[in-house]
C-alpha positions in Angstrom: 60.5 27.3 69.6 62.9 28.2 72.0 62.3 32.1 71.0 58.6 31.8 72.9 55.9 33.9 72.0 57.9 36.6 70.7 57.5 40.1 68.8 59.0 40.9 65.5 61.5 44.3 66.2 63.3 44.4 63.2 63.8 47.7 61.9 62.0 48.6 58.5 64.1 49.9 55.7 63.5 53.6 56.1 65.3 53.4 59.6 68.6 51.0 58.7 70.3 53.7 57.4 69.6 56.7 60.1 73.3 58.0 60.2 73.5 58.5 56.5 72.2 62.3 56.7 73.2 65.0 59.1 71.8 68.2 57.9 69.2 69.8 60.8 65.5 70.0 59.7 64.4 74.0 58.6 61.0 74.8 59.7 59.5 74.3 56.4 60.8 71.3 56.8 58.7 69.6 58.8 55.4 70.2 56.6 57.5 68.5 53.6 55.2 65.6 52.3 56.7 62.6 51.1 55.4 63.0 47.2 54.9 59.0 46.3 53.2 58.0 49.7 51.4 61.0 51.1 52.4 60.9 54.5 54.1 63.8 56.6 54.2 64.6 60.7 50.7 65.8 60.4 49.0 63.1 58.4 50.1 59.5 59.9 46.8 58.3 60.2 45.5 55.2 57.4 43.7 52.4 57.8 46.1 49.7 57.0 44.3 47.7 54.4 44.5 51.3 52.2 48.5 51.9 53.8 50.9 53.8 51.1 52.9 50.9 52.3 53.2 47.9 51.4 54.6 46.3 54.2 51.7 47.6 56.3 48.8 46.4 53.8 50.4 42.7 53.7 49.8 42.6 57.8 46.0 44.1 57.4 45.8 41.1 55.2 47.0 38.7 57.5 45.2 40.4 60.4 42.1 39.3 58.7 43.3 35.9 57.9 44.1 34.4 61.4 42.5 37.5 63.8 38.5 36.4 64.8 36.1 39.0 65.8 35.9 38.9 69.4 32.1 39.4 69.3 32.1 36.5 67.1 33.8 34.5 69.7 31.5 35.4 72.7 28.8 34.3 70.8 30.3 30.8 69.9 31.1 30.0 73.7 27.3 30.9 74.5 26.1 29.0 71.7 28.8 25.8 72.7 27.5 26.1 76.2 23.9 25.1 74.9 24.4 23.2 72.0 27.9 21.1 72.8 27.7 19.2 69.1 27.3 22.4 67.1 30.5 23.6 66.5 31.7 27.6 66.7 31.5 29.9 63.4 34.0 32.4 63.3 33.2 35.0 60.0 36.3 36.5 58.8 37.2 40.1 59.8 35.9 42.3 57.3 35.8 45.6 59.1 38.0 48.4 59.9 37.9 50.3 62.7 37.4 53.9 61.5 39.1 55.6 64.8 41.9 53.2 64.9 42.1 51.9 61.5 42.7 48.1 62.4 40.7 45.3 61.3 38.8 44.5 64.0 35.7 42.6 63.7 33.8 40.9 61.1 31.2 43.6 60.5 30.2 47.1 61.7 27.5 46.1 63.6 29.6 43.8 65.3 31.8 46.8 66.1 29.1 49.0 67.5 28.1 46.1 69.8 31.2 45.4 71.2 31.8 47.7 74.2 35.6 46.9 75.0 36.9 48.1 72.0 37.2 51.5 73.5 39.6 50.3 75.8 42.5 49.8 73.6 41.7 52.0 70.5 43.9 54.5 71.1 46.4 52.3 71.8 46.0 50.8 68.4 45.6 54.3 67.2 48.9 55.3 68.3 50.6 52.0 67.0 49.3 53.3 63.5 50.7 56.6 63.6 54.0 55.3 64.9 54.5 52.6 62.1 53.9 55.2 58.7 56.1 57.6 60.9 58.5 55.1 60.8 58.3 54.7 57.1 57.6 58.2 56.5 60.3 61.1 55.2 60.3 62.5 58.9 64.5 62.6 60.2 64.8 60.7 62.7 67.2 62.8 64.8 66.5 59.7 68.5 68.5 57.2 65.8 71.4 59.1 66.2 73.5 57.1 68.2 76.4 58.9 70.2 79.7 57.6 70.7 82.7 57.7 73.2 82.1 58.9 76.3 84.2 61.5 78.1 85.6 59.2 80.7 85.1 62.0 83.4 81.5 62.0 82.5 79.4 59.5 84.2 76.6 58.0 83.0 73.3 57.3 85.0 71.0 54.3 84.8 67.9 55.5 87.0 65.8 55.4 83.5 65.6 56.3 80.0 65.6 59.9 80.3 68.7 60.4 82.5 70.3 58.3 80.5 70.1 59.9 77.2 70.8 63.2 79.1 73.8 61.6 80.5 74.9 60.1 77.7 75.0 62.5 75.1 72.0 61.7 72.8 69.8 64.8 70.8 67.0 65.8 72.5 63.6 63.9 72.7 61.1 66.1 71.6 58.2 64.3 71.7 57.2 61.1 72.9 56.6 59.2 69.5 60.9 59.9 69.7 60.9 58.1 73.2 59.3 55.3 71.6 61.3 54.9 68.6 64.8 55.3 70.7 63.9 52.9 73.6 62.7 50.6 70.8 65.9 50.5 69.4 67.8 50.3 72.8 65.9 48.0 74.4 68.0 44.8 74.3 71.3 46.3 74.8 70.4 48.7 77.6 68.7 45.9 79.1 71.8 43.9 79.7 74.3 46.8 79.8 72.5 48.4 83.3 72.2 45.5 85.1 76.2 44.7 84.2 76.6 48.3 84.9 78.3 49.3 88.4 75.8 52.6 88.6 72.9 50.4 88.3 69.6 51.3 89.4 69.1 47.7 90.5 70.5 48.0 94.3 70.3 46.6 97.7 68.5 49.6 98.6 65.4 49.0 96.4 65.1 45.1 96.9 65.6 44.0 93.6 69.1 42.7 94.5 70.1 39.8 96.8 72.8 38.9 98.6 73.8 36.5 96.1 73.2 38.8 93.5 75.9 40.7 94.5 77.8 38.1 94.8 77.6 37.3 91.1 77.1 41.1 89.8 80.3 41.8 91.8 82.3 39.2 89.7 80.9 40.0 86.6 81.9 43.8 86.7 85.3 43.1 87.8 85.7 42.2 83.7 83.9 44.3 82.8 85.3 47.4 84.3 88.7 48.5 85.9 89.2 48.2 89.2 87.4 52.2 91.3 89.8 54.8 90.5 91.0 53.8 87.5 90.1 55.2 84.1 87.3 53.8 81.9 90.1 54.1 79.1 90.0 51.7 76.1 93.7 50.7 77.8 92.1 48.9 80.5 90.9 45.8 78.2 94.8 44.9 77.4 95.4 41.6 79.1 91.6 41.5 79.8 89.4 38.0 79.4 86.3 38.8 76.9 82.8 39.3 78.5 80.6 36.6 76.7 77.1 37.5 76.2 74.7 34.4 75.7 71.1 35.3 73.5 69.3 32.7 73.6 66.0 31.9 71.7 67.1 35.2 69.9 65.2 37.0 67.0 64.4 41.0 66.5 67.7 41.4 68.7 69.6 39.2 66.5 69.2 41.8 63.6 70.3 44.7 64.8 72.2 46.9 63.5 76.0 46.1 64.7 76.2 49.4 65.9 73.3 49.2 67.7 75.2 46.3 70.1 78.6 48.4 69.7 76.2 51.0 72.2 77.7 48.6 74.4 81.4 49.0 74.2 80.9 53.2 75.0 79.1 51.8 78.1 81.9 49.9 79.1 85.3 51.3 77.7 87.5 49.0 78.8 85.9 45.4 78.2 86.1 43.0 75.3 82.6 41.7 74.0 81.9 38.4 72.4 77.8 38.2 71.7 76.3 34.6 70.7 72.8 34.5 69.3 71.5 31.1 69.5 67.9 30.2 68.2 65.7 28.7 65.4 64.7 32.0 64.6 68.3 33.8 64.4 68.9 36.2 61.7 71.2 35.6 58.9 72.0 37.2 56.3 71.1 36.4 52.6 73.6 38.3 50.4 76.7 36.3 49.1 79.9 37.3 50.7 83.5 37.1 49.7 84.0 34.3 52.7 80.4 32.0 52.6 77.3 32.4 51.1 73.8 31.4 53.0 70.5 30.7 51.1 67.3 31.0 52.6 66.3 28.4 53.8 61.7 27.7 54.6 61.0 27.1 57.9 59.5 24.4 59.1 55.7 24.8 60.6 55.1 22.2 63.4 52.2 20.2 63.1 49.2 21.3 65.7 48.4 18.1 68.3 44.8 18.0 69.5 44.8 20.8 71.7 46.8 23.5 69.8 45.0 26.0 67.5 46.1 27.4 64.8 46.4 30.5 66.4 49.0 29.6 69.2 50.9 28.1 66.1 51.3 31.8 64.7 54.5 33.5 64.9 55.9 36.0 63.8 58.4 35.5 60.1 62.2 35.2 61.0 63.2 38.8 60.9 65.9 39.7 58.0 69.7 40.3 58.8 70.5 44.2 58.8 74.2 45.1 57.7 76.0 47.8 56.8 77.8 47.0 53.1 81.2 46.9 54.7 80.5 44.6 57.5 78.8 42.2 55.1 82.3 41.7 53.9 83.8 41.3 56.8 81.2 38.4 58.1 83.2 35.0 58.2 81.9 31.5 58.7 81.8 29.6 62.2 83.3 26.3 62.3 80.8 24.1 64.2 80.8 20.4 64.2 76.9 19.8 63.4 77.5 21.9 60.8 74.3 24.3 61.0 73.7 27.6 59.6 76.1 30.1 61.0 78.1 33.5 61.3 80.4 35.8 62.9 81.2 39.7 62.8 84.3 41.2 64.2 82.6 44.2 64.4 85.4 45.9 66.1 88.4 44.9 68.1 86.0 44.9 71.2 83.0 43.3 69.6 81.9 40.3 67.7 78.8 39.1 67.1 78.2 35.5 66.5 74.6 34.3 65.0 73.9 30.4 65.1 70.4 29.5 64.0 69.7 26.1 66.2 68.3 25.0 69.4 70.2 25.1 72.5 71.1 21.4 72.6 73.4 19.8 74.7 76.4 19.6 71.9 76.2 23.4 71.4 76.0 23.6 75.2 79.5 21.5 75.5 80.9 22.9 72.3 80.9 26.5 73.8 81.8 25.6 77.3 83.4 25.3 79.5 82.2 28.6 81.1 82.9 30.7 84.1 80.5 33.2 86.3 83.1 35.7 85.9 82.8 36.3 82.4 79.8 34.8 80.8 76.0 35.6 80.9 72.9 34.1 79.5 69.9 36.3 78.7 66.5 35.1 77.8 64.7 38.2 76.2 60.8 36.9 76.9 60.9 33.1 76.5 57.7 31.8 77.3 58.9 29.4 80.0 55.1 29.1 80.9 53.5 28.7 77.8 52.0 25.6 76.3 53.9 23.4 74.1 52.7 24.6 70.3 54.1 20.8 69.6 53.6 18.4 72.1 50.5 18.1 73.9 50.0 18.5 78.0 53.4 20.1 78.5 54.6 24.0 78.8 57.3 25.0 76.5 59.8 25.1 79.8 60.0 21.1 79.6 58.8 20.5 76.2 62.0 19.0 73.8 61.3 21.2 71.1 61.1 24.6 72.6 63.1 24.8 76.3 63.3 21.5 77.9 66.6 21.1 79.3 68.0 24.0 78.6 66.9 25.5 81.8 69.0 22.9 84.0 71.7 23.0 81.4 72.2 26.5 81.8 72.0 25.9 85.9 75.0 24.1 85.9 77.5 26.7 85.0 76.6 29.0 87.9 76.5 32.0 85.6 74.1 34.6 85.6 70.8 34.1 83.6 69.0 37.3 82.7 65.4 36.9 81.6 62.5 39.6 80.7 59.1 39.4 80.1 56.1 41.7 78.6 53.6 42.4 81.2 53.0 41.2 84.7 50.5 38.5 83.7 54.1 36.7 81.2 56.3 37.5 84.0 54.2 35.8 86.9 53.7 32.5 84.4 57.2 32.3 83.8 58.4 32.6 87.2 55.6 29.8 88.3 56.9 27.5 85.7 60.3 28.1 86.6 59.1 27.3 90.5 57.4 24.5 89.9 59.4 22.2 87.0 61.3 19.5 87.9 65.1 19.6 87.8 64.8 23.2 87.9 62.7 24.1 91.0 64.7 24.7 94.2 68.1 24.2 92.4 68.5 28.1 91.7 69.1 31.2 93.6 67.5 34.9 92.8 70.3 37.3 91.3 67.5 39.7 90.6 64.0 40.2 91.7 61.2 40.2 89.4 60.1 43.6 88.6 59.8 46.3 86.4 62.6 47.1 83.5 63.3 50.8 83.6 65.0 50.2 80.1 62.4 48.1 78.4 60.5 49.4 75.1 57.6 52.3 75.6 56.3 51.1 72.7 53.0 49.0 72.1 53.6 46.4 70.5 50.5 44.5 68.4 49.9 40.4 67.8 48.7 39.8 64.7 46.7 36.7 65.7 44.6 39.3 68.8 44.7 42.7 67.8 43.8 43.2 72.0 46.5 42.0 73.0 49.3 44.7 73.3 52.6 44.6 75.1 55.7 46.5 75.4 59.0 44.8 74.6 61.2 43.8 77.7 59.0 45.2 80.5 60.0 43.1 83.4 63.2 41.9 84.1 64.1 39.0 86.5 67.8 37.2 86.7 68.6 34.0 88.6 71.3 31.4 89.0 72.5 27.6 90.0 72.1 27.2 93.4 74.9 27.9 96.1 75.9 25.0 97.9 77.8 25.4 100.7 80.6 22.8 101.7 81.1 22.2 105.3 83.6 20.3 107.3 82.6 17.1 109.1 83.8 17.7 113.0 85.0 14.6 115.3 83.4 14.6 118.8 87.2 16.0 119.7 86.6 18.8 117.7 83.3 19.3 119.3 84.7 19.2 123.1 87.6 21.7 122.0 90.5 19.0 122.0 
């Protein structure tokens, strides 16, 4: 799908409502234990399969359903290298690391053998500990979001801890806080600094290019007033709306509203008009006074010869998240193919609009025609370079039913096209597909240099189908767009001589 390899963010039930309360914590407080679960700040720790949670004892279970032992794994390529007719055995994971409380491998002495699991148990450890603190009665004081900025006080984008200085937030005690608060502020700090005019992606450090500023340049003239002016809700009268394209969207699509609106105290005096597009888009489920939406099951694609039923995994479509007055307020979209839609006025300077399909060519011309000045596409971690789940021999950057021809599609406006990845190995296969792809290669420009994302998630994030492999949300960030192609005048040999 066109949402890639992707990791489910939505936010658990404890933490939808974190503005409801707003009385400070006592000392006494903070050794209160949650009666019915038996979790407080000092005890975080359980093995999942036991978990007060439910939640958390439904992944253990499918941990040990599609998860192999990697021991189990070494073995069956040494044994295939001999014996090419036998095929592999993979035993079921049965046993729980004690130190990290993960299923892991199949047995313990499977886990005593293996010496690399040491190398991310206490990574795994402190996933653990973050998730029943999530659930757990702790207040959490980072999910306090603040809101207009002082127009004399500027904000700073060199990284996440000037900018929560800067911009008003409560104090981040400790750094389970910082994980939970870039977490939630990932995707919309991701896009707001790089729109931002105080971005820390410069000239200076090489992550901008000439055409980069070019494009950033026209974009910020919409999205701020001209230097000198006042970042003053005022300035958006008369003002074209910034349209942000999400495409292959999923955790990000069910955020809280408020959590986008971040954006709009950001930039004061600009209009916001945010499109999730994807097979994976959250909806919601409740009837409303304007449409109702039923769930409806996804379809699972059916594996070709080389696909295993592991790189068919993916994460469930996350749930839509709402407050119970903007659930009223949701109204239906009015598209001509007729597939499962929304929008939320949020707030005269921000909608959200959520269509759950691919990025085809009709949705392409139906939400055109578009202009470099005002619209943006952003691809949070697509999977450009990954194989086709679906059809064989192909990556999902050309394959029909994940990317193919969106890319080129997408080319052709001459907007900007924002993409992240999760770790340097993602970023580097993305960029190589992107290089190397027909109809793609050499018809685009670099806006922004691969590299690090000062605002992406500090949070480890774990795949249910490895528990090794462990990434953080949004940790590289890379922007290009069509190609510049500049028209030049045909001289006569008059011209030439000077006549």
């Amino acid at each position: 799908m066109q949402s890639g390899r992707r990791y489910n963010v939505a936010l658990t039930t404890k933490t939808r409502c974190f503005i409801r309360r707003s009385n400070c914590r006592t000392f006494f407080g903070r050794f209160k234990k949650d009666k019915t679960t038996g979790v407080n700040e000092d005890n975080l720790f359980f093995p999942l399969s036991s978990s007060p949670f439910p939640e958390l004892r439904a992944r253990a279970q499918t941990i040990k359903r599609i998860c192999r032992c990697p021991v189990c794994i070494t073995e069956a390529k040494e044994i295939s290298s001999k014996k090419a007719d036998e095929p592999p055995r993979h035993k079921p994971l049965g046993f729980e690391c004690p130190s990290c409380g993960y299923p892991t491998h199949c047995s313990r002495e499977h886990w005593e053998a293996d010496s690399e699991h040491g190398k991310y148990c206490s990574k795994l450890k402190e996933v653990n500990e973050d998730e029943h603190d999530l659930r757990g009665p702790r207040e959490k004081s980072e999910y306090y979001l603040p809101g207009a900025q002082p127009y004399e006080e500027a904000i700073s984008f060199s990284n996440w801890d000037m900018f929560w200085y800067t911009r008003g937030f409560r104090s981040m005690d400790t750094e389970r806080m910082r994980r939970n608060a870039s977490k939630l502020l990932t995707y919309p700090l991701t896009i707001g600094s790089v729109l931002h005019r105080h971005s820390y992606i410069t000239t200076r450090n090489q992550r901008l290019t000439s055409e980069g500023v070019r494009s950033l340049t026209a974009l910020r003239s919409t999205v701020h007033v001209p230097i000198g002016g006042p970042e003053t809700r005022g300035g958006s009268i008369n003002k074209p709306p910034t349209r942000i394209f999400v495409l292959g969207a999923r955790g990000e699509s069910a955020l809280p509203p408020h959590v986008w609106g971040q954006l709009c105290y950001l930039f004061p005096a600009a209009i916001f008009q945010i499109y999730f597009i994807g097979p994976q888009v959250a909806l919601p489920k409740e009837s409303t006074r304007s449409m109702k939406l039923e769930e409806e099951e996804e379809e699972v694609p059916a594996p070709n010869s080389e696909t295993t039923a592991t790189e068919l995994y993916g994460p469930p479509t996350p749930s839509y998240i709402g407050t119970s007055t903007s659930k009223y307020r949701l109204k239906s979209l009015t598209v001509s193919s007729g597939i499962p839609s929304y929008t939320l006025p949020h707030t005269p300077l921000l909608s959200l609009t959520a269509l759950r399909t691919l990025y085809t060519q009709p949705i392409h011309d139906e939400l055109g025609p578009f202009d470099p000045y005002t619209d943006v596409f952003v691809l949070f971690a697509p999977g450009l370079g990954y194989k086709s789940p679906t059809v064989p021999n192909k990556l999902q950057i050309t394959s029909p039913n994940e990317w193919g021809g969106v890319i080129p599609l997408l080319l052709s406006t001459r907007c900007v096209i924002l993409g992240t990845a999760y770790s340097p190995v993602d970023v580097e296969r993305d960029i190589q597909a992107i290089e190397t792809t027909d109809g793609v290669a050499g018809e685009f420009d670099w806006i922004i240099t691969p590299g690090k994302n000062e605002f992406g998630s500090e949070r480890w994030e774990v795949a249910d189908f490895d528990v090794r492999a462990m990434v953080k949300i949004n940790w590289a960030l890379w922007a290009i767009r069509g190609k510049t192609r500049e028209v030049q005048e045909k001289k006569t040999f008059l011209q030439i001589l000077g006549y």
